[in-house]
mmCIF file of the C-alpha atoms, coordinates in Angstrom:
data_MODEL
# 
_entry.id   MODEL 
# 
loop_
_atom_site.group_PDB 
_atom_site.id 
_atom_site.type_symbol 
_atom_site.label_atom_id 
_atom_site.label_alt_id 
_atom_site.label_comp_id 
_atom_site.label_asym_id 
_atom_site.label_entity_id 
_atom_site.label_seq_id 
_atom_site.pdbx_PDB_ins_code 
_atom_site.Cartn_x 
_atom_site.Cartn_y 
_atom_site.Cartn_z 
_atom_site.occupancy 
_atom_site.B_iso_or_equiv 
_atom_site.pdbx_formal_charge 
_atom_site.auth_seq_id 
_atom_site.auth_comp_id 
_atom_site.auth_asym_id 
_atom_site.auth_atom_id 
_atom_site.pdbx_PDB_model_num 
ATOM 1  C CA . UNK A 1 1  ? 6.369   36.257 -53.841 1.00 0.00 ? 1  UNK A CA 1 
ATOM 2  C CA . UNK A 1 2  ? 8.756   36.033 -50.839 1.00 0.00 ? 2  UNK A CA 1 
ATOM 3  C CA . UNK A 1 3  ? 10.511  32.645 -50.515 1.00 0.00 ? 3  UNK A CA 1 
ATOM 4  C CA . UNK A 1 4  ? 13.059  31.763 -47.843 1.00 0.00 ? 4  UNK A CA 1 
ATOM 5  C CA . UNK A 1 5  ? 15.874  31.292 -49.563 1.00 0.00 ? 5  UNK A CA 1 
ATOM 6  C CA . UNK A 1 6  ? 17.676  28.946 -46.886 1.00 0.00 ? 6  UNK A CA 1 
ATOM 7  C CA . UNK A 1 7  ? 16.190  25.809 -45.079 1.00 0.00 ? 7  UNK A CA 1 
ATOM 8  C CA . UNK A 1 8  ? 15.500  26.847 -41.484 1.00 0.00 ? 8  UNK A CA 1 
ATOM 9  C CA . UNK A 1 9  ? 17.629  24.200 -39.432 1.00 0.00 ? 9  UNK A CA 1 
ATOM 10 C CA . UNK A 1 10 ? 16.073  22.134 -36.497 1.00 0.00 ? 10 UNK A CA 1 
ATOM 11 C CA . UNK A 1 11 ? 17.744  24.665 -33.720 1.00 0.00 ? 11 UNK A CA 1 
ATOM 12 C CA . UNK A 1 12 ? 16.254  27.663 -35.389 1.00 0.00 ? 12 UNK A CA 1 
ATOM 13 C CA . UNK A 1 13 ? 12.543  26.242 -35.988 1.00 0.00 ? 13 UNK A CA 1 
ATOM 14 C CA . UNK A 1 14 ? 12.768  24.803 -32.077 1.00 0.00 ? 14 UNK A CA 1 
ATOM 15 C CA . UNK A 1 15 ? 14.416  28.073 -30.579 1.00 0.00 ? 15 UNK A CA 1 
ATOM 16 C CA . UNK A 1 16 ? 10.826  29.369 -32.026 1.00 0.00 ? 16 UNK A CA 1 
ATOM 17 C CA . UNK A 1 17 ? 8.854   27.369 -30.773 1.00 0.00 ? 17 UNK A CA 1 
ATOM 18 C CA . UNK A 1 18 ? 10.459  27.309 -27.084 1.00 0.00 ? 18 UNK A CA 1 
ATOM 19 C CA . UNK A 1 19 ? 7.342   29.269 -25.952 1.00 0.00 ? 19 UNK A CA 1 
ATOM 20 C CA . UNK A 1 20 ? 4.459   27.321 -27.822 1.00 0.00 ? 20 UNK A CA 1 
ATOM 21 C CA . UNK A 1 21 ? 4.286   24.740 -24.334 1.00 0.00 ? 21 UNK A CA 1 
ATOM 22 C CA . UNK A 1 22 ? 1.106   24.004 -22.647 1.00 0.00 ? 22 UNK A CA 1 
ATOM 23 C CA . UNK A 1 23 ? 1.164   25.217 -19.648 1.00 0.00 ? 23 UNK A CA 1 
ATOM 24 C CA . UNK A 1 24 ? 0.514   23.514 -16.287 1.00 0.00 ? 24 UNK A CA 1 
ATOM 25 C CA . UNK A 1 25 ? -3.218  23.275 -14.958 1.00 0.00 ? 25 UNK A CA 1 
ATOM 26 C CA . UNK A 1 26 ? -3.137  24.438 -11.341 1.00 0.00 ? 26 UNK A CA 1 
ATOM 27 C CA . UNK A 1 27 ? -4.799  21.823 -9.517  1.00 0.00 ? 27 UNK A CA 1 
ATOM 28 C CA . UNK A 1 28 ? -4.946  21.804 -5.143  1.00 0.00 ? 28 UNK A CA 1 
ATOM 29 C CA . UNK A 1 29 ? -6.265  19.647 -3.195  1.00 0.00 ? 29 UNK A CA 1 
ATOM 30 C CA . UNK A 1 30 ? -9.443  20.569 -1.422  1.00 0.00 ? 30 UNK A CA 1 
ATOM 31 C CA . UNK A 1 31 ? -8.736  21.287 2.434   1.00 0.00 ? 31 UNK A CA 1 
ATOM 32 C CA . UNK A 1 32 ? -11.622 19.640 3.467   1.00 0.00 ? 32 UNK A CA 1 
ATOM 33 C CA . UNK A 1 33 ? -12.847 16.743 1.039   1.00 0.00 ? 33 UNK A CA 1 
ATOM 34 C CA . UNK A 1 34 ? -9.033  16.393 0.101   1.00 0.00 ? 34 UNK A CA 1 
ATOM 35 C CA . UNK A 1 35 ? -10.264 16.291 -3.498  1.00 0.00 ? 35 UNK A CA 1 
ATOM 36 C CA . UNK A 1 36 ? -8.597  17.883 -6.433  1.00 0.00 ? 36 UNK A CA 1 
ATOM 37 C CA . UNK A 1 37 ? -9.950  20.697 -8.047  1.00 0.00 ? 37 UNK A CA 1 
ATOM 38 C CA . UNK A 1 38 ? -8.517  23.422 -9.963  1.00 0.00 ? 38 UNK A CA 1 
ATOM 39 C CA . UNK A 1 39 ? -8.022  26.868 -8.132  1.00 0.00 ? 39 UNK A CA 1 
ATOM 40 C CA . UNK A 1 40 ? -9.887  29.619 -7.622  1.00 0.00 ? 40 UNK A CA 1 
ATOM 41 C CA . UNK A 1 41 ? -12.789 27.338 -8.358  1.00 0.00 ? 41 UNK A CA 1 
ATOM 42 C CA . UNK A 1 42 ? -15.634 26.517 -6.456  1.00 0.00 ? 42 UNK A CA 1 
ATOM 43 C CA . UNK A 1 43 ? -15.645 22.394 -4.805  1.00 0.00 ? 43 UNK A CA 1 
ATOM 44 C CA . UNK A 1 44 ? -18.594 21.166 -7.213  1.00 0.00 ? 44 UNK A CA 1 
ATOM 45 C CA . UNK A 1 45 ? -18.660 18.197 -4.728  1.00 0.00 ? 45 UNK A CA 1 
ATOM 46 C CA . UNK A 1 46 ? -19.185 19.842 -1.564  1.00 0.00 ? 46 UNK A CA 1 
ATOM 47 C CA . UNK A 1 47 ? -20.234 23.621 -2.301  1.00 0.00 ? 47 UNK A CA 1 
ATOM 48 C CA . UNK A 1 48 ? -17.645 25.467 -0.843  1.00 0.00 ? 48 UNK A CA 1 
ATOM 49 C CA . UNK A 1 49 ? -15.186 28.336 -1.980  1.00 0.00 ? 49 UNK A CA 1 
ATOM 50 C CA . UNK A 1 50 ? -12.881 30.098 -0.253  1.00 0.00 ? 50 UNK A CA 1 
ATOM 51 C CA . UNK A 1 51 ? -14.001 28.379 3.011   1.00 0.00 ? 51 UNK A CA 1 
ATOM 52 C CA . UNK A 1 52 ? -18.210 29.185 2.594   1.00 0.00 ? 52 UNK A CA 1 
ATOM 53 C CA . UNK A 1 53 ? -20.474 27.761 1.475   1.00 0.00 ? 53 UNK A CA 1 
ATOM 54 C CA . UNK A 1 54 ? -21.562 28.844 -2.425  1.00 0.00 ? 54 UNK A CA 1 
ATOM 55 C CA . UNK A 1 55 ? -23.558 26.030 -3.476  1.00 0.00 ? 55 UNK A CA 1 
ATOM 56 C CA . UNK A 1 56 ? -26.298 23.778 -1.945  1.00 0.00 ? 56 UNK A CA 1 
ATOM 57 C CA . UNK A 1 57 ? -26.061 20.229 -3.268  1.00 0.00 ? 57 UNK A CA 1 
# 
């Protein structure tokens, strides 16, 4: 059975782990509403992607 045969210190274990971060949502504001929403998504509040109109609420 393989068993480390050293403790692995704090700098090792973290210089692992450097790439396990969440990353960023990317959230604009809506041109028109000036609500958030995330991009590339369509405005559930007002319909509209990419300047048309995609839903009618």
């Amino acid at each position: 059975m393989a068993v480390p045969k050293r403790k692995t210190s704090v700098s090792k274990r973290n210089k692992r782990r450097s790439h396990h971060k969440i990353s960023n949502l990317n959230i604009v504001e809506d041109k028109k509403s000036g609500e958030y929403r995330l991009s590339h998504h369509v405005d559930l509040k007002s319909g509209f992607y990419n300047g048309k109109k995609i839903l009618d609420i």
